[in-house]
N, C-alpha and C positions, 0 to 999 in steps of 0.2 A: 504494500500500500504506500503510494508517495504522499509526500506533502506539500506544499510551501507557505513558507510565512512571510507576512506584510505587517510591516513596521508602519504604528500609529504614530502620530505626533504630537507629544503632550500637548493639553491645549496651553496655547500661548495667555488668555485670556484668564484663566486659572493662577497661572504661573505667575502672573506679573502682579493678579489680586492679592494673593502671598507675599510677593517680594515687596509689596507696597507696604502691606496693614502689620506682619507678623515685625517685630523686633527679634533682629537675631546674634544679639551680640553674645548668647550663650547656647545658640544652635548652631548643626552643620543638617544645612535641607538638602537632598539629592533628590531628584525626578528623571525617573527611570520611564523610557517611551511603553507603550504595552503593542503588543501582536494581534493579526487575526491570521489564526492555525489554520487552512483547507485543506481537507481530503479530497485529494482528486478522483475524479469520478463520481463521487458521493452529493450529495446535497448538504453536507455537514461541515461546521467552520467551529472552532472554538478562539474567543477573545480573549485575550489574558489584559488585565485591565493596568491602567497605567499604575504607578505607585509613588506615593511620595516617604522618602525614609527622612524619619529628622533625630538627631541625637543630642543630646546633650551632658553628655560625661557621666549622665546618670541614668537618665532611663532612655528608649530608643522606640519610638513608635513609627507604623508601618500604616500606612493608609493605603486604600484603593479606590483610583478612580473610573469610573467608566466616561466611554464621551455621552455627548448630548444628556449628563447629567447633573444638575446641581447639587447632588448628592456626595458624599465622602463614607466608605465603609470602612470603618474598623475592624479587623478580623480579629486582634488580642480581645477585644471585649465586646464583639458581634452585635455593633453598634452601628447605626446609620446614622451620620448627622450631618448637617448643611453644613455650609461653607462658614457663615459667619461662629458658628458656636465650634468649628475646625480650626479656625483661626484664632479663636477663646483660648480654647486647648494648649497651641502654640503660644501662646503670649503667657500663658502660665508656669508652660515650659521653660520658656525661656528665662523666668524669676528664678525656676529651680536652681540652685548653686551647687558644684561639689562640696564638701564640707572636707576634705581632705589637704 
C-alpha cells in the first residue's frame, strides 16, 4: 500500500495572534506544520494536526491545532479550549519561574 504526504502550513494568522498577545520572556514556542496522510487508491487521508510545543524550564505543554479551527486541543488534559483562554494559559506560563 503506498502513501504520500502533504505538508500543511501553520496558519500564519494563529501564529502571529500568539507572537502578538503571549509574553514570552520565560517560554520557548515551537510550531510544528501538520500533514495530510493518503492512501493511494483508497478514498482514505489521515490529518495529523498542526502542534504548538511551549516550555518553560518547568513544565512543557503540547497543543493541537486543526485548520479552519478556532479551537486549541489539549491532549495532556483532553481539553478543548479557544484561542483567547490558550493564550491565558500561556501568559501564566510564562509567570511560572524555575525556583532552582
Amino acid at each position: 500500500m503506498k502513501t504520500t504526504i502533504e505538508s500543511l502550513i501553520f496558519p500564519s494568522e494563529l501564529k502571529n495572534k500568539l507572537n502578538m498577545k503571549v509574553g514570552k520572556g520565560n517560554l520557548d514556542i515551537s510550531f510544528i506544520n501538520g500533514h495530510v496522510i493518503n492512501i493511494d487508491k483508497t478514498n482514505l487521508s489521515i490529518t495529523e494536526p498542526h502542534k504548538i510545543i511551549v516550555n518553560n524550564n518547568v513544565n512543557t505543554l503540547i497543543a493541537y491545532v486543526y485548520d479552519n479551527n478556532n479551537k486549541i486541543y489539549l491532549p495532556n488534559h483532553n481539553a478543548i479550549v479557544s484561542i483567547t483562554k490558550f493564550i491565558s494559559i500561556l501568559n501564566d506560563m510564562n509567570k511560572c519561574k524555575n525556583n532552582d
